[in-house]
C-alpha positions in Angstrom: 0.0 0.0 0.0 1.2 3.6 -1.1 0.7 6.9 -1.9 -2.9 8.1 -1.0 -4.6 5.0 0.1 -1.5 4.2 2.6 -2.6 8.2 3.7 -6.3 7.1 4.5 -5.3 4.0 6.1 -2.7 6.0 8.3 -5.7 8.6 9.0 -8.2 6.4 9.6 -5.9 4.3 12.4 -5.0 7.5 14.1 -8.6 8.4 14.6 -9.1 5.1 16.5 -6.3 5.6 18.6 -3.3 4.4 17.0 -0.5 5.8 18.6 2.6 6.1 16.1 5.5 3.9 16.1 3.3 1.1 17.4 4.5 -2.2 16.4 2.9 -3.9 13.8 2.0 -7.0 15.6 1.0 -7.6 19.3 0.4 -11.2 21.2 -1.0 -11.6 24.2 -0.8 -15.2 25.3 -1.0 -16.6 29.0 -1.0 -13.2 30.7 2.0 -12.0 28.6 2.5 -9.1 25.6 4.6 -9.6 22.9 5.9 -7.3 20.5 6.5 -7.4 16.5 7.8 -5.0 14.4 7.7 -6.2 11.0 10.3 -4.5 8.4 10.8 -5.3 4.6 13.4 -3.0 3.2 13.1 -0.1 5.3 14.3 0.9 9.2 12.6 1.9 12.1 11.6 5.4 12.8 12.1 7.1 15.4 8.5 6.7 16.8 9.3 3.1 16.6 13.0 2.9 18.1 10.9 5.2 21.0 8.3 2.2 21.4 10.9 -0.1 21.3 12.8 1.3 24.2 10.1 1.9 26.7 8.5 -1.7 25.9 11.4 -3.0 26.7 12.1 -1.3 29.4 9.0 -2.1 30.6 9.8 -5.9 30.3 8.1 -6.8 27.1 9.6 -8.8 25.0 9.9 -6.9 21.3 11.8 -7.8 18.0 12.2 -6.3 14.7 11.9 -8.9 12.0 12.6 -8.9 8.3 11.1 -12.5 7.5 8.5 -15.3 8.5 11.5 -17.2 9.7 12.9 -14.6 11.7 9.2 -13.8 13.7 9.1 -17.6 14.1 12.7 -17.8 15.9 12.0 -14.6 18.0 8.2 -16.1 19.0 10.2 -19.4 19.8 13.2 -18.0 21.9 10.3 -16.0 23.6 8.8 -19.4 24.7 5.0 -18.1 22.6 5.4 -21.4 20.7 
């Protein structure tokens, strides 16, 4: 998604409370979060390095990942499966 769509999708999300730099994808399993951030070619913003920090300081588990394997070896060193 691009351009002006990817601008109405961003718009819409931040009218329901979508705080930026949230990460992309969160789990809540057996009383515990886990955070995503999903990245293809491109690095984190700011926003999201911000998130980052105070998740983890916060004791949440976060990782940036690039591919299916790598979200599957950060959700199994995480103990989620």
């Amino acid at each position: 998604m691009a351009g002006p769509e990817a601008a109405r999708q961003i718009a819409k999300a931040r009218k329901l409370g979508t705080k930026a730099g949230w990460p992309d994808i969160e789990i809540i399993w057996q009383g515990r979060a886990f955070f995503l951030e999903i990245k293809a070619d491109s690095r984190q913003s700011d926003a999201q390095k911000d998130i980052q920090r105070d998740l983890t300081r916060a004791g949440a588990p976060y990782a940036v990942v690039r591919s299916v394997t790598e979200a599957e070896a950060a959700l199994k060193q995480s103990g989620i499966i």
